[in-house]
C-alpha positions in Angstrom: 90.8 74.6 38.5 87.2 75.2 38.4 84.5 74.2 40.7 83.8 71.4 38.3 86.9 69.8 38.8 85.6 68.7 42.6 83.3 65.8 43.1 81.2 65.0 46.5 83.7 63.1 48.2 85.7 66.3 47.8 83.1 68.5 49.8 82.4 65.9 52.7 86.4 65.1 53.4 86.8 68.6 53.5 84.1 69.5 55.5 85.1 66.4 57.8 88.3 68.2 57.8 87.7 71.3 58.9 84.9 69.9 61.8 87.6 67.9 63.0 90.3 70.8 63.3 87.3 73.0 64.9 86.5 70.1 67.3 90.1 69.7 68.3 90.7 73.1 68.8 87.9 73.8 70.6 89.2 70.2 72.9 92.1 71.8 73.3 91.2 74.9 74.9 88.6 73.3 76.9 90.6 70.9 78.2 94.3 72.6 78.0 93.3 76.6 78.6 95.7 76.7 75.1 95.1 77.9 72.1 96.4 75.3 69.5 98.7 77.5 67.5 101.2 75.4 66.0 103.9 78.5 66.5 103.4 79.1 69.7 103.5 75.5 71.0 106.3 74.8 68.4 108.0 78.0 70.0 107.6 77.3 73.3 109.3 73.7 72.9 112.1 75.7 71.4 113.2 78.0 74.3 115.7 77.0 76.9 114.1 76.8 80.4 110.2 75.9 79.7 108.6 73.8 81.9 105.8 72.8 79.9 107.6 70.6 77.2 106.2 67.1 77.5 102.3 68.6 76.1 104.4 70.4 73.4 106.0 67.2 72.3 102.8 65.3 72.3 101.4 68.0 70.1 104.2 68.0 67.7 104.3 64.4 67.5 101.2 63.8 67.1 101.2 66.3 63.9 104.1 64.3 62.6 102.6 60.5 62.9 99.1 61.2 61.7 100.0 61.1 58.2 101.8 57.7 59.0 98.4 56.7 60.9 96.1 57.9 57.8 98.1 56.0 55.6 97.1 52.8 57.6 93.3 53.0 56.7 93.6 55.3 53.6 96.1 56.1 50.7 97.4 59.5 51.1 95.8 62.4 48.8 98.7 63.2 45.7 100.1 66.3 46.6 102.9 67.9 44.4 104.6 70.8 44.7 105.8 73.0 41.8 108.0 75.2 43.5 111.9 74.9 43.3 114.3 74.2 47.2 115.1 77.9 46.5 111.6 79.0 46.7 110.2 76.6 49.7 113.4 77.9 51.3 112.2 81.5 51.1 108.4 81.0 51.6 109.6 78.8 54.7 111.5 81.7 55.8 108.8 84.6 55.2 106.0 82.7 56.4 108.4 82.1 60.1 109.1 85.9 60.2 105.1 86.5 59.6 104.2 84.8 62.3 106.7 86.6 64.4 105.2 90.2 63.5 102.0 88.6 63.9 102.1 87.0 67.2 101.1 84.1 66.1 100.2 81.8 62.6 97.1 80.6 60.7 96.3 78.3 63.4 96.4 80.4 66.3 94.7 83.3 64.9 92.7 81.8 61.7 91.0 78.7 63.9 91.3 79.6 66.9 91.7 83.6 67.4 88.5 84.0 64.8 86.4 81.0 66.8 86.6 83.4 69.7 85.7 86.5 68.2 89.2 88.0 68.5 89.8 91.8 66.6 93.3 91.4 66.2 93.2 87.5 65.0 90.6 88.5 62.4 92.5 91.5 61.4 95.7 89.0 60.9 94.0 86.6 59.2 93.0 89.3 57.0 96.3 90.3 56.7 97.6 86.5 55.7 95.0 85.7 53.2 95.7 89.4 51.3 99.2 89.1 51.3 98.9 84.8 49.9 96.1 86.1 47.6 98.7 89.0 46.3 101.8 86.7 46.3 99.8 84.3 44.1 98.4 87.1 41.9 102.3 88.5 41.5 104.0 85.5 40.9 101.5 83.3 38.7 100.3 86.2 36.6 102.8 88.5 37.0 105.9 86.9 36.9 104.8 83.9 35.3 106.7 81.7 38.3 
């Protein structure tokens, strides 16, 4: 794909995009104290014993349904997806364990972490886009996959 291939709606909806993940995350935190990392709210609905599970749900729903919601107003953008089960499988499983060494996921660290000037979020975002820029390299040039 070249830069060609994008037309203006393209920049605006993704610039809409990406103010309105900055302006909920920045809601979040002002209004929450929380950072709005999707592993560590998804986490914390996960262990036994939390108190704090009815925001998490919310969160989590809300995630789920918006598609549904978008679809009211909008069709939804095509999307396909050229990897095999196997592969999502894997990549599902590799990203998870990431995000365990990390402390944290894309979201946490890569919107949130970076927003607030945070050493080790921008050092792990470093870390995820090097390692997605070297998987892609390795398995579309590479490999050929």
């Amino acid at each position: 794909m070249n830069l060609s291939d994008f037309t203006h709606s393209a920049y605006i909806a993704s610039l809409s995009g990406g103010l309105l993940i900055g302006i909920a995350a920045a809601m979040f935190v002002l209004l929450n104290g929380r950072i709005a990392g999707i592993s560590g709210i998804l986490a914390g609905l996960l262990q036994a014993g939390k108190g704090d599970k009815l925001w998490r749900v919310m969160f989590v729903l809300g995630m789920v349904i918006a598609p549904f919601v978008y679809r009211l107003a909008f069709d939804l953008p095509a999307a396909t997806i050229e990897a095999g089960t196997i592969q999502l499988i894997i990549a599902g499983l590799l990203v998870g364990l990431g995000t365990s060494y990390a402390s944290g996921c894309t979201s946490g660290h890569g919107v949130c972490g970076i927003s607030r000037g945070s050493i080790r979020s921008i050092a792990a975002t470093l870390t995820f886009m090097t390692g997605g820029f070297i998987t892609v390299y390795l398995t579309r040039h590479l490999l050929g996959l």
